[in-house]
Every structure is written in structure tokens, then in C-alpha cells.
N, C-alpha and C positions, 0 to 999 in steps of 0.2 A: 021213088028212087031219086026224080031231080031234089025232092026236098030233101032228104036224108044227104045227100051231097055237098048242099047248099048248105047242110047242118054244119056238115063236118069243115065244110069251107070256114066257117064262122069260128068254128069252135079253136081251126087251127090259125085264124089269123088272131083272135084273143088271146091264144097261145103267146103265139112268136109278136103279140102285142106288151103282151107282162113282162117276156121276157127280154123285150126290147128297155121296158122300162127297170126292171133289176139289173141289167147292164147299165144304165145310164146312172141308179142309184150306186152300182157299187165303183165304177170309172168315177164318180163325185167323191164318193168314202175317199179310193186311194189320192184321188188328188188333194184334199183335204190334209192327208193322211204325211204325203207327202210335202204341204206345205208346212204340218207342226213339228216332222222334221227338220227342214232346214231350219224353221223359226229356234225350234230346238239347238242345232248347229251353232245359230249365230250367237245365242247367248253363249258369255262365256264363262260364265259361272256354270259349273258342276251341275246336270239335274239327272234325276232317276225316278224312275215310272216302277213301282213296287207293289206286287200282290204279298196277299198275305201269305204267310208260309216261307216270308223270306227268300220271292222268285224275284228276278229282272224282267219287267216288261220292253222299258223302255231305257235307253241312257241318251245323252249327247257325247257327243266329242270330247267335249272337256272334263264329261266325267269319266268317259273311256281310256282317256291322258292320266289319270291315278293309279297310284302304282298301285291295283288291287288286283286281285286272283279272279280270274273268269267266272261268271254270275256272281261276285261277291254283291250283296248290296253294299249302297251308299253308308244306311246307320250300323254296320257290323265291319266295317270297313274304319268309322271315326270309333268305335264302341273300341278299335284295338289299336290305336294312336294313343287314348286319352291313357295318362300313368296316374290319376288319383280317381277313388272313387267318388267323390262328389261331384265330379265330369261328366261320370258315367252315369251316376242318377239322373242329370239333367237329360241326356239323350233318350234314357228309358224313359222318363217321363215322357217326353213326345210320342213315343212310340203307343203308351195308354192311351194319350189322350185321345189319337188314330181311333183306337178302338170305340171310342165317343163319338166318334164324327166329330169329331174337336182338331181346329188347326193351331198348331204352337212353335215357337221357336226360340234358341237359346246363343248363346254366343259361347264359342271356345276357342283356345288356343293350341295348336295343332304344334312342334317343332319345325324349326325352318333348316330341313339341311345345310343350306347354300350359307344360310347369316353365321355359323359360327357355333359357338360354344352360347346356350344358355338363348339363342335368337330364337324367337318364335312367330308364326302368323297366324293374326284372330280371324276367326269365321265366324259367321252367323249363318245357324242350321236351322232349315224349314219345314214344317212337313203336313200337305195338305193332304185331306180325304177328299174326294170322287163325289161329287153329290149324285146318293141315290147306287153307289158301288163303293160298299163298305167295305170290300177286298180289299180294292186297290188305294194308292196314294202315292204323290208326287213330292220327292224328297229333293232338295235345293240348297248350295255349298256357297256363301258368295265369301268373299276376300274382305274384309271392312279393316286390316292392319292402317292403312293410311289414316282413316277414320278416327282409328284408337287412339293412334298417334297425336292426332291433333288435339283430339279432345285432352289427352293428358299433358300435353303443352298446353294448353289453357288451363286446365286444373292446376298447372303449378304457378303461369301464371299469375291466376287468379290468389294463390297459397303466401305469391311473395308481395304483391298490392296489398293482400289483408296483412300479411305479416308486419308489411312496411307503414299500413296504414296504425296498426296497433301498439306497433314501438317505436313510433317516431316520438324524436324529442321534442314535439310539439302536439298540444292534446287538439283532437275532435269533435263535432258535438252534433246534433242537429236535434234542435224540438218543434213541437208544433204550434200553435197558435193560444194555447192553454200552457203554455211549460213545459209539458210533458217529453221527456226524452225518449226520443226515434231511435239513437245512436250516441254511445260515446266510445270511444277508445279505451286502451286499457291505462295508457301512461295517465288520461285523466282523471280516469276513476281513481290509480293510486293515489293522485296528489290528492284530491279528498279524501282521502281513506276509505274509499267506499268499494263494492264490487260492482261490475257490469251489472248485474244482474236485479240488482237492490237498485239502479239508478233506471235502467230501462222497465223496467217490470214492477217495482214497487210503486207506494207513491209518492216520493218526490219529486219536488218540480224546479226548475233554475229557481225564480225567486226562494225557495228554502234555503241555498248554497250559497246566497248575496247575501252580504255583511249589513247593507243599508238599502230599505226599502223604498228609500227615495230615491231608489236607481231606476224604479220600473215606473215607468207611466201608469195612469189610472186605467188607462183603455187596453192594455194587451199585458200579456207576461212575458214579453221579451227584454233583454236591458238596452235596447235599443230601437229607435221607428223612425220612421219617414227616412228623410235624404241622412243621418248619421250611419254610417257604419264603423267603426271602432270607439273604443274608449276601454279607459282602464278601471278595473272594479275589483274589489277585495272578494272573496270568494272564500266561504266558512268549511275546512275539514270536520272529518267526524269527530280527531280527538281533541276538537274544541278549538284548534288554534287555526289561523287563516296562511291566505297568500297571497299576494297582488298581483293580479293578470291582467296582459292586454286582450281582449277580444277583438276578434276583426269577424265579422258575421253578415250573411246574404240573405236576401231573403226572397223565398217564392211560392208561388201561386200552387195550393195542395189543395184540388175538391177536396180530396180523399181523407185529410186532415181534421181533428179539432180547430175552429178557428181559422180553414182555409188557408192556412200558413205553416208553412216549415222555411227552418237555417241552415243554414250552410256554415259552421263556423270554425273558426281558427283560434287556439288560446297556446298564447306564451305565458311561461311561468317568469312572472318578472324577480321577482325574489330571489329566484335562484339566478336568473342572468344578473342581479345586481350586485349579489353574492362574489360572484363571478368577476363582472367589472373591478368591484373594490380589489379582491384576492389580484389579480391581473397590474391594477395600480400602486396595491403593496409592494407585490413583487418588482414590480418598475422602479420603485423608490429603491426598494434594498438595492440592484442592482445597480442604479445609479451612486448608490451608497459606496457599495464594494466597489464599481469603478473608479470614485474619487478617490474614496479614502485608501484605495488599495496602495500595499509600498511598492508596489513594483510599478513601473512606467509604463502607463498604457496609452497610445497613442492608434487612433483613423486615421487613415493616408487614401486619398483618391487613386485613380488610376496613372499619375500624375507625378506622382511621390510626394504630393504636398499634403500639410498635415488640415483634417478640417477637424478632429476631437481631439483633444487629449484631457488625461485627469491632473492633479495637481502634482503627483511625485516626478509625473514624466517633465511639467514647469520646472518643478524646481531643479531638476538635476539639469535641466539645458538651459536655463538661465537665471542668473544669481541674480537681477533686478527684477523680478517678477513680469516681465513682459509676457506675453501670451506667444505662444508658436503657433497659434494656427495659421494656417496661411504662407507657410514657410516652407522651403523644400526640405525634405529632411532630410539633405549631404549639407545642406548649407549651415547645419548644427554642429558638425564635426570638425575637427583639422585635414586640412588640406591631403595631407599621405592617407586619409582612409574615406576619403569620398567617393573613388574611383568603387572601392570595396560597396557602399552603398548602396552606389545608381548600380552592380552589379547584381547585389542581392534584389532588391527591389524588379531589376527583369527578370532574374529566375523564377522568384514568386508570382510572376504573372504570365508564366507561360503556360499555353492554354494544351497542349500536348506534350508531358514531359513525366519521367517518374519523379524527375526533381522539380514539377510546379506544384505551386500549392504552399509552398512553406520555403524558408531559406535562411541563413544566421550569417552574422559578420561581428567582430568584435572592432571596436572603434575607440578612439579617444577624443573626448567632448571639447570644443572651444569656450568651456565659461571657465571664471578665473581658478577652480578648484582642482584643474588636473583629473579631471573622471574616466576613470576606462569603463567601458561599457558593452555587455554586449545584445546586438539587438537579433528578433528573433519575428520575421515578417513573414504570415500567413495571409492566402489568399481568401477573400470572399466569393470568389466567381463571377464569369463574366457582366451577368445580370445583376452585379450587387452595386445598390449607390454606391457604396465605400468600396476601393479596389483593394486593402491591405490593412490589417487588423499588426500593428507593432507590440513587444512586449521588449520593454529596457530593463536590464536589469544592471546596478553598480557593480562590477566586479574588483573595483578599487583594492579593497580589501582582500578579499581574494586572490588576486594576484602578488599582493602586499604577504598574505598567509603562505601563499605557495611560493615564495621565494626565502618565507623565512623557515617551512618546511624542508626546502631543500639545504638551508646552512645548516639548518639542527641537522641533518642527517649526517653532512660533516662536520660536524661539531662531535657527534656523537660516534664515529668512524674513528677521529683524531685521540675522543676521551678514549674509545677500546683500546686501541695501539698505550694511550699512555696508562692506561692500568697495566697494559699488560709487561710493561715495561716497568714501571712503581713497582710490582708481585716479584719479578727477577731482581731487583735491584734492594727489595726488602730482603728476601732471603739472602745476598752477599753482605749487605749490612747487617744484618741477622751476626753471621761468622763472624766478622770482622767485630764488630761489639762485644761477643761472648767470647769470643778467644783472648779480646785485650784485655774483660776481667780475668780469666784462668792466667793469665803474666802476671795481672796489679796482684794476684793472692803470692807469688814467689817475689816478684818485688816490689816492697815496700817504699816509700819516699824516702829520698835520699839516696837509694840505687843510683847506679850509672843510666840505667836502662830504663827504670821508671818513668822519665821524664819521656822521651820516646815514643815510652807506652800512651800515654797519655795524648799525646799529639794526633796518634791513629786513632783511639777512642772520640776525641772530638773531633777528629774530622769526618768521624764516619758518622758523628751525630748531625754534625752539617749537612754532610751530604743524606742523613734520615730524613732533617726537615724540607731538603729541595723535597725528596720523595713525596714528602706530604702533600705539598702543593702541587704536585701530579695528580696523584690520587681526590683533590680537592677539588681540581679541575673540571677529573673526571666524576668525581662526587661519589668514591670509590675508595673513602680515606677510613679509617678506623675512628670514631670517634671516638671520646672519654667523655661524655656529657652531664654534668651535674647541673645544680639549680643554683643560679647567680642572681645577683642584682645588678641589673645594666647601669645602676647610677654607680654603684662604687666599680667598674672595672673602669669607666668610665675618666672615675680618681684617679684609678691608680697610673695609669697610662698618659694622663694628661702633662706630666713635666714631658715623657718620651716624644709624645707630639711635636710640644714646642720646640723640643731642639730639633726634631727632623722638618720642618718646615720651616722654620729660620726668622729670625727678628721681622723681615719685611711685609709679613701676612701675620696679621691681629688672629689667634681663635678664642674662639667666645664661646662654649659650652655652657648650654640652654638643659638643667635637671627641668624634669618634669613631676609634678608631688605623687607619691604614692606608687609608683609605679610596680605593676605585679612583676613576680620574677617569672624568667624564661631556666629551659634547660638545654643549653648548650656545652660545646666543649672551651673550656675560657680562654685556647692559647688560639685555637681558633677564631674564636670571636674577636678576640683583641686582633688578631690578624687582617680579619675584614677589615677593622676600622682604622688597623696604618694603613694597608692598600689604598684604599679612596681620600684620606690625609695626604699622602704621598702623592696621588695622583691629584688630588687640589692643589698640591704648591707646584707641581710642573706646570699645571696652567695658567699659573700666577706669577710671572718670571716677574713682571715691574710692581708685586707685591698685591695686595689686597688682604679679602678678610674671609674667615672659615670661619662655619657655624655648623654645631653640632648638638640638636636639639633631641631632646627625649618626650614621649607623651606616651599614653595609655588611648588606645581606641578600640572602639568598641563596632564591630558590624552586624547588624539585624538581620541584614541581608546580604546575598553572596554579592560584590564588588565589582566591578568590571574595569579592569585596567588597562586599555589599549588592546593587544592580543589577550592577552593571560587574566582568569577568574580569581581574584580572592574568596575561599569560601567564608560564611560568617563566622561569627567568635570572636574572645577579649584577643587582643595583641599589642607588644609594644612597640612603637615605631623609633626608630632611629631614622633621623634627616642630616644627612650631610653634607652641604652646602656651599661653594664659592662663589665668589667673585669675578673668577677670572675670564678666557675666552670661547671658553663656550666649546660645543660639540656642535658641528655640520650635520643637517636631517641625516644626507645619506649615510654619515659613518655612526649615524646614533643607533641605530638598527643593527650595527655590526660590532656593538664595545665590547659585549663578553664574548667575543669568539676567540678560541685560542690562537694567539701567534698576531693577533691584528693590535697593532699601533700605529698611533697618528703623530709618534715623536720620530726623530731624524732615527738612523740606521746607527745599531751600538749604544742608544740609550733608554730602552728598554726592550723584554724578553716578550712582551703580547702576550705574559699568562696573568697578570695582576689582576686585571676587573674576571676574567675566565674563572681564578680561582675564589674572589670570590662570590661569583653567581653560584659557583659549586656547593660553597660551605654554606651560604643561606639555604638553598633549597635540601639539601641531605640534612642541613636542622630542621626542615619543615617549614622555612620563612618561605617569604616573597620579597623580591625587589626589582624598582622602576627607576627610570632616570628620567629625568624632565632638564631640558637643557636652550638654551637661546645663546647664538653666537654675540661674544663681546657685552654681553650678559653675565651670566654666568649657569652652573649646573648646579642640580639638587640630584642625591640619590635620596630615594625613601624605603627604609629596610622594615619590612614585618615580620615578628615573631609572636610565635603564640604564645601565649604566658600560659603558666604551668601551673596548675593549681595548688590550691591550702593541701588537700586532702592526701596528694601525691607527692607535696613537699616536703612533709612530713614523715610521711614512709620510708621518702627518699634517703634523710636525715637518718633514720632509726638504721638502717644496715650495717650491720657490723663489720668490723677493721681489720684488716689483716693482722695476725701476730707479726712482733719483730723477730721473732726468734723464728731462723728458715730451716731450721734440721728439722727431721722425721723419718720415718719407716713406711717400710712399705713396698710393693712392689708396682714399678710403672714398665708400660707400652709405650714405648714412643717409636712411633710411624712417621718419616721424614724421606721424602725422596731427595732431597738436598744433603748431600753428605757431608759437608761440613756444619752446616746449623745441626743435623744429625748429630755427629759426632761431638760439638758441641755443647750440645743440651744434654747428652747422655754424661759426658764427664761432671758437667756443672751438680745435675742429680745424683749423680754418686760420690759426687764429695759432702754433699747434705744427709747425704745415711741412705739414699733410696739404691733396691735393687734396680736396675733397666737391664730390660728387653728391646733392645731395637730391632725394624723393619723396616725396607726401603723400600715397601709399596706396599697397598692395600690387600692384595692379594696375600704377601707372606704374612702381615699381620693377622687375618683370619686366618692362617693355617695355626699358626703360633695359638689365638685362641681356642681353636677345634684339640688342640692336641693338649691341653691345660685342664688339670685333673679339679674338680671341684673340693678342695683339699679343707682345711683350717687355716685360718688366718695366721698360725703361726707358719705352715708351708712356706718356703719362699716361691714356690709355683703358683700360689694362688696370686692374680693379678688384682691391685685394688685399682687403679688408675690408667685409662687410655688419651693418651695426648697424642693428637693426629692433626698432619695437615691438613686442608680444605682442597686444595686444586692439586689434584694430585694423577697421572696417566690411567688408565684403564678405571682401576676402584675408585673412588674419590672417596674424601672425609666421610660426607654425611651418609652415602651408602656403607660405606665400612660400619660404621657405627648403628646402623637401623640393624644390617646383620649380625654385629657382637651383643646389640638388645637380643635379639632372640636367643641365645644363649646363656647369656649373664643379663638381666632386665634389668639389676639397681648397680649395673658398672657407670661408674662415673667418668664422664669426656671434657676433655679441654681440646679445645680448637686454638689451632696455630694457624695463622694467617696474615698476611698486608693487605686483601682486603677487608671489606666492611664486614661487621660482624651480620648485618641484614641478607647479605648475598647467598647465606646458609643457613640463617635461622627459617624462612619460609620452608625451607624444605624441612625441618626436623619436625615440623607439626606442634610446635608448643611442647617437645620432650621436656621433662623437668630431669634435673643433675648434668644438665650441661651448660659447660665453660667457657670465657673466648680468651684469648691472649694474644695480641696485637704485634705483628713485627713491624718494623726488629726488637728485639728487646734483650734488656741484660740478663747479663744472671743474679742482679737480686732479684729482678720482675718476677724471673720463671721460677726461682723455688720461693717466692712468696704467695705466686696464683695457686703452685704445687700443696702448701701446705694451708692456703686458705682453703681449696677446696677438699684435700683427704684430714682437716677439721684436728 
């Protein structure tokens, strides 16, 4: 019994002895257990403890922190993040290899709510097996976006070094101790013509590339050893031709090398920078070129106003002895009233905060002996510039010379409107007063009481035609008569009339010139020019002298430049008309032909002589200049163009009016003037024609719209329309375009004081039209009447 006691004594302290120690072994487990917990905890990367079957063993904190669905695991949790399937291979993958007892991991990119639109953060996913518990495995989420980050900042990095190392405008090289190329760049491969690839990889070596083999020393294949490192060497392209480079090259210690040596090397393309230099020194030149030789005045100014460059136009227009201005202030170039204007411009141009710095203008008048207006145009270089102001001078002499004589022409030409339009009224009352004094000279004959009367009205109203004329001549607005003369015989015939209007005490001498071509002008005209400037030679020869009037033939190849005004080229005959006596003042030489201007006392002349005839030269097509020196004497010089063989001829050949003025027929006459109306209407019906009259445009088209297109015997059929030209509402030449379109081969005569030019441009070249010039008689009108109805 005591052993059986003692047994069980034994048995139960072996007992509660095991079970002393499976409590101490399972109190170790939980604390263990407990500490890969918090270890767990503290990591903060994501981790999960996964049986197979897709259970949770275990998570941490930070995987608990995922917005995942209770027992979600960690890889069916990324498996429904990832949006492409190549993402999701990767994860499956890990998950087989699990099943290998294989540890693997991949990297992805997860969306990043927080970053935005298109933000994401990379992870790198882990996934260990259990050694020895194929079930389970520990799955692991770490953060590596910083990581990524960097590294592809240095990928780009690395992307713009190679980039920059491969297109720089300077080549690279490195070989080893045999030639061989380690490295070259791309810019250098191109300038050999070669590729990367054929230069590092193939076999050529530097010496193959050198033009001269007695560049390399006998002990190495480098083009250069010991203490040299640069030198320049010609260098052979593929397609045959070379280039001269400088090399600058290092050298170092390579075990790992052929040769135990590689380069470090540096090549400029000297070719092209010499290329460059030249092109660079070209450009220098020209520019220096165009700075001198330019015509406008180009002048450097410091900050100072003083000048330290100029080119030669800016010399010579600020000084007539050729001295140099540099070094001068530039107001002290000017006249005194516009220096203030200089040093004025010259500060705006240098204000450093302004919308008006930077540039500024003044116009000036120069101190050298030529009288120069100028105007200057001063731009800023900036504060940092040696040179503080960049000048540009330009002459405006002329210029302002032009725009003063722009402004006479303008009344000049103001004055000629008023006297045309005054000539057109004062034709048409001479018109009347001439035709009505013939219808008296047909009742009385010579010897009448009344005759003589008559006759006195007749010429005076001729008188006062030809004042008109020299209105109209003025204005250059006159009717010519132009046929083809010889300047030497009008020249004859005129010659006694000279001598007696300029009087015993001035000599003239008329200089013929041989051969001279003829012109086509109008001859009482022309003669007219040449007593005006006669006449106006003996006024300024009161204590006598001597007049010369020369003729010649000239010829210009090229167009002519005469003061303002261009001769174009072509034959022409000049008239030169010439005194002795006191001359014309610069200022009023600029002012001779204007109307109403003279330079004699008040009541000794009207100031339309030289006016009228600038007028009649230029409406013939000529040109004329005056050249004149006080107490000297004055030349004018008249050009006309001469008139050819071919059209002188033609000229010739036109046939002559009958003297015999009756005829038949039926005329239009359209006259808003009622008495030249009334006039002409009786004159034509005493010659045998029917008239139709109309005092305006309008009722003569009515008259034609209502005119039966009958037989020539009809007296309703109309053969002839005689119409004024300036006329209210209708005018001439529209009437006329409209009665074409109804009658095409009616025939027009134009009645007018002025020029027959004023209307012809508008008719287009029509053929069967007429011109008849007032005033005129009435033989004129029924001779042009039966010249033209034939």
C-alpha cells in the first residue's frame, strides 16, 4: 500500500511536472508570439500572414489601415487596384511561385487618390513561403514612389549628359593605347562621314582618320605623347575629302586597356570655325562698307553728345572743308536757334525710364556754307553700350524745297481752275457776240452805215478771244490748233516783230541751228511764247544789252534731271532764250511762272506772261527751265519733242475742208447757252441744214428716243449731233455714249472752250467724232458742219 502511494505520488508529481513545463513552453510561444506582433506593428509597410485557400492569418496595423473588406487578403486586394492585365499577371505570378516554395516580388503602381488626376504610388510586392508550411506565406506592401522618383531623375538626367554629350558642337573621342575607339560622339562621327558603330566596333583606328602619318610617333598610336597635349591635324572623311581640327587630348592609366592607355579627348572642327571667322570678317567689311558709303548720315555719339564715328555723307554735309567731326559736340554743328532742339533730343534719347526713351527726332539747320536743313533721328544703344546714341541725318533741303513748291502748285492750280472756268463763260459770250456780228456783216455789206460798227464789235470780241486764250493757256486748258512747223522758219518770220518790240538798244542775234526736226504745235502759240520771254528780255535790259535766241536739236538716251522736274528721253528741239540783263533773285526764280507774280513796279505788268507760257509748253508736251544769275543775265531753255517723218506725213496727207459751206441734212444742236444756241441754229439754216435744238442733255435724248429711224430723205432722220461738252446734269460725252446706243454711226461734233483732251479720254477712242473750238464764226461752224457730213 505504502509503495502503491509512493507510486502514485510519483506519478502525480511527473504529472503536474510536464505540465509545469507545457505551461512554461506555451507562456514562451505567446510571448514570442506577442513580440512578432508588435515587431509586426512597428513595421510600416503593409504585411499579411496568408494560408492557402485565400484565409488571413495574420496582418499588421498598416495593412489593417487599407481600405480592404474584412478577411480580404493582401494579393486579391492589389489583384482589384491593378486596371491592366499585365499587372495582374505579375501578381499571379507570385502567387504560383508560392506554390513552388519559391519567394518572388514585383513592382506596381497603385493610384494615388490624394495626388490628383493621373498621380500614382509604386510598390514593391513580396511574397514568402513558410519553410517546411507550404500553406501558408507572408505577403509584404513597401512604398518605393520616392525611389522611383529618383531614379528617373537620374534617368533623365543621365538622357540630357548623353544627349548634350552627343550634339555638342564639339566632337569626342576616347581610344586606347592601340587606336582603337572606346567612344566617339555623334557630331564626330558625322564630320567623318562615318557611323558610331563602324568607328567603335569595326576596325579602324585614329591613325587611319590622319591625313599624315608623321603625325604618330613610332611607339604608340596616339597623335600625341608625353608633356604635348594639343595640336592641330588634318583628319580624312569617308568621302574622300578632309578637315582641319584642333585636338586637345588627356591621357590615362587603363589596366583594362589595349596598351594601358586611354584619352580623354576634345576636337574642334577648325574648318568650319574658319569658315565662320572669314564669313564673320566679310560681313564686317560689307557693313563697314554700307556704313561709309551709305548716303544718309550716319553718326556714334557717346553718352556725352559728342561724336566718336561718323561715315563720310554725315562729313560732308557738316563740313564743306573736309575736317572730321569727331570729337565735336553735336549742337555745336548746328545754328544757334536749333541747339537747344538738339541737347533736347539727345536727353530724351537717353532716358532710361520713358515711353519716349530710346529714340527721338529734331529737324535742324546746319552751320556749313550750303544752307542744309536736316533732319536728325537719335536712337538709344542702352545703358551698357560704349556708344550712348546711334544718329541718322538725313538732307531735307530739298524736301522742304519740294513741299513749298508743292504747296504753290496747288495754288497755282486752284487759280488755273477759277480761270478756266472763267475762259468756258467768257467763250461762250464771245461765242454770241462773234456769230451774231457775222448774221449783221450778211445784211450789211461795206459801205453800210452800220457796217463799220459792226466790225469794231467783231474785233473786239476777237481781242478780247485772244485775252481768253491766255487764260486758258495759263491754265493749259486752251484749245489747241496743232500742226507740224519748222522752228527755224517761224523763227523768220517773227524776227522784224521782235526787233521793233525791243527796241534799237538791245542787239538780237538769232543762232539757226542745221537740220533741225520739226515739232507739232499750235504756231500762234508758239510765236506767242517767244514774244513773252522777248518782251520780258527787254524789261530787264532798260540801259540796253543783247538777246540771243538759239536753236539746236538734242537728243537724250536717258531720262534728264532738271532741278525738280524729269526730262523723259527722246529727239527734241531746244529753244534757248537768252539776256543780258539783271538777272532774277534765287528767291523769286522759284516763283516766275506763277500766276499774277511780278517783279516789275505796280501797272506794268498783269503776272500772267511767263504763267502763260509755262502753260502752252507743257499742253504742247515740252519742257522749260530757267537758269538765271543777278546782273548777269537769264537763259530760258524750251524742249520740244520733235515730231516724226512718218506722222508728218500723214499729217500732210489730210484733207481740206470745201470752200463751198451749204449742205443738207438734218442737225442736233444741244447748247445750254441760249444765245450761242440761238446762234448757231440760225447760222445752219441759212446754209440749207434742218436744226433741231435742245437746251440740255436730257431733252436731246428725248428728241432722239422719239426719232423714227426713217430715209434719208425724211427730214426726221437726224444726220449730225453738235453738243456742248460741260453741260448741267447730262454732259456732252454722256449724251453722246447714250445716242451711240441707239444710232452707233451718228456723227458728233463737240462745241467747247476747253481743250479738246478734257473729253476725248472719256469717249474711249470712238471714231466719227468732232471738236470745234470757241468761240468761233460762222464760217468755222458750217465749214467743220460740212467737213464732217462729207
Amino acid at each position: 500500500m505504502i509503495l502503491g502511494g509512493i507510486l502514485e505520488l510519483g506519478l502525480l508529481g511527473a504529472l503536474i511536472f510536464g505540465f509545469a513545463i507545457l505551461l512554461w513552453r506555451h507562456l514562451r510561444i505567446r510571448h514570442r508570439l506577442k513580440l512578432f506582433e508588435s515587431a509586426a506593428a512597428a513595421v510600416e509597410d503593409p504585411m499579411q500572414v496568408v494560408r492557402r485557400g485565400q484565409r488571413v492569418l495574420l496582418s499588421n496595423p498598416a495593412c489593417d489601415a487599407l481600405p480592404m473588406q474584412a478577411d480580404q487578403t493582401l494579393p486579391d486586394w492589389v489583384l482589384e487596384q491593378l486596371s491592366t492585365a499585365e499587372e495582374r499577371a505579375e501578381v499571379e505570378r507570385l502567387q504560383r511561385q508560392l506554390e513552388t516554395g519559391m519567394h518572388g516580388e514585383t513592382e506596381i503602381a497603385l493610384p494615388d487618390e490624394e495626388g490628383g488626376d493621373n498621380a500614382v504610388l509604386w510598390y514593391r510586392i513580396s511574397a514568402f513561403p513558410f519553410p517546411g508550411r507550404a500553406r501558408e506565406s507572408l505577403w509584404t506592401m513597401r512604398n518605393i514612389t520616392m525611389r522611383r522618383q529618383m531614379e528617373l531623375v537620374l534617368r533623365n538626367e543621365h538622357k540630357r549628359f548623353f544627349d548634350l554629350l552627343e550634339h555638342a558642337p564639339v566632337g569626342f573621342y576616347s581610344v586606347d593605347g592601340e587606336g582603337r575607339f572606346i567612344y566617339i560622339n555623334r557630331i564626330m562621327a558625322e564630320w567623318l562621314g562615318r557611323s558610331v558603330r563602324e568607328l567603335t566596333q569595326g576596325s579602324l583606328r585614329l591613325h587611319d582618320i590622319l591625313a599624315s602619318r608623321e603625325q604618330l610617333p613610332h611607339s604608340a598610336y596616339l597623335p600625341f605623347v608625353n608633356e604635348q597635349r594639343e595640336g592641330e591635324v588634318e583628319l580624312l572623311c569617308a568621302g574622300g575629302g578632309s578637315f582641319t581640327a584642333l585636338i586637345i587630348q588627356d591621357q590615362v592609366e587603363d589596366t583594362g586597356s589595349a596598351g594601358g592607355l586611354r584619352t580623354r579627348s576634345v576636337v574642334r572642327h577648325l574648318t568650319a570655325e574658319r569658315q565662320t571667322e572669314a564669313a564673320l570678317e566679310l560681313t564686317e567689311q560689307r557693313f563697314q562698307r554700307l556704313f561709309s558709303e551709305a548716303p544718309v548720315g550716319i553718326a556714334l555719339l557717346n553718352r556725352d553728345g559728342r561724336i566718336t564715328e561718323c561715315n563720310r555723307a554725315f562729313q560732308d554735309m557738316v563740313d564743306d572743308e573736309g575736317r572730321s567731326p569727331v570729337g565735336q559736340d553735336l549742337a555745336d554743328l548746328v545754328e544757334a536757334d536749333s541747339r537747344a532742339r538738339v541737347h533736347a533730343a539727345v536727353e530724351q534719347a537717353l532716358l532710361p525710364d520713358s515711353e519716349a526713351a530710346g529714340s527721338s527726332f529734331a529737324e535742324v539747320q546746319l552751320t556749313c556754307a550750303r544752307e542744309l536743313r536736316c533732319s536728325l533721328t537719335l536712337r538709344s544703344f542702352g545703358q551698357e553700350a560704349e556708344h550712348g546714341l546711334i544718329v541718322h541725318m538725313i538732307d531735307t533741303t530739298e524736301q522742304k524745297a519740294l513741299e513749298v513748291q508743292f504747296a504753290q502748285s496747288q495754288k497755282m492750280q486752284a487759280v488755273g481752275q477759277l480761270a478756266g472756268g472763267i475762259a468756258h463763260d467768257f467763250n461762250n459770250l464771245l461765242t454770241a457776240m462773234i456769230g451774231f456780228s457775222d448774221l449783221l456783216l450778211l445784211r450789211h455789206r461795206p459801205g453800210d452805215q452800220s457796217f463799220v460798227d459792226i466790225m469794231q464789235i467783231k474785233q473786239n470780241a476777237n481781242r478780247a478771244a485772244n485775252l481768253v486764250r491766255q487764260l486758258l493757256a495759263f491754265s493749259r486748258q486752251q484749245t489747241l490748233q496743232p500742226r507740224v512747223l519748222n522752228v527755224t522758219d517761224i523763227l523768220a518770220e517773227i524776227s522784224h516783230l521782235l526787233r521793233r518790240l525791243i527796241g534799237e538798244r538791245i542787239d538780237l542775234k538769232v543762232v539757226h541751228g542745221r537740220d533741225l526736226g520739226p515739232v507739232k504745235a499750235d504756231q500762234g502759240q508758239l510765236e506767242q511764247v517767244i514774244i513773252n520771254l522777248a518782251v520780258n528780255a527787254r524789261d530787264a535790259m532798260q540801259d540796253g544789252g543783247r538777246l540771243f535766241i538759239r536753236t539746236s536739236n538734242v537728243s537724250f538716251g536717258n531720262a534728264q534731271r532738271f532741278g525738280n522736274e524729269t526730262v523723259p528721253p527722246g529727239e527734241y528741239v531746244q529753244i534757248e532764250v537768252e539776256d543780258t540783263g539783271s538777272g532774277i533773285s534765287r528767291e523769286n526764280l522759284n516763283r516766275i511762272f506763277e500766276p499774277f507774280f511780278s517783279t516789275k513796279e505796280v501797272g506794268e505788268g498783269t503776272g500772267l506772261g511767263l504763267s502763260t507760257v509755262y502753260g502752252i509748253v507743257k499742253q504742247t508736251g515740252g519742257h522749260i527751265f530757267v537758269d538765271s544769275h543777278l546782273n548777269k543775265g537769264t537763259r530760258f531753255s524750251i524742249y520740244l519733242p520733235q515730231h516724226s517723218r512718218e506722222r508728218q506725213e500723214a499729217d500732210e496727207a489730210d484733207p481740206q475742208a470745201s470752200r463751198d459751206l451749204t449742205g443738207r441734212g438734218t442737225v442736233l444742236l444741244v447748247e445750254d447757252e441760249d444765245a450761242v444756241r440761238s446762234f448757231s441754229s440760225r447760222a445752219l439754216r441759212n446754209k440749207g441744214y434742218q436744226v433741231l435744238e435742245a437746251r440740255s442733255g436730257e431733252m436731246a435724248l428725248d428728241i432722239l428716243q422719239g426719232t423714227p429711224d426713217n430715209s434719208e430723205e425724211d427730214p426726221g432722220n437726224i444726220n449730225l449731233l453738235i453738243t456742248d461738252v460741260v453741260m448741267p446734269q447730262l454732259d456732252g460725252p454722256s449724251l453722246v455714249r447714250k445716242a451711240r446706243e441707239l444710232f452707233p454711226e451718228l456723227k458728233v461734233i463737240f462745241i467747247s472752250g476747253y481743250a479738246e483732251d478734257s473729253f476725248r479720254e472719256q469717249m474711249d477712242g470712238d471714231e466719227g467724232i468732232y471738236f470745234l473750238p470757241k468761240p468761233f464764226s460762222l464760217k468755222q461752224l458750217a465749214g467743220k458742219v460740212k467737213e464732217v457730213m462729207g
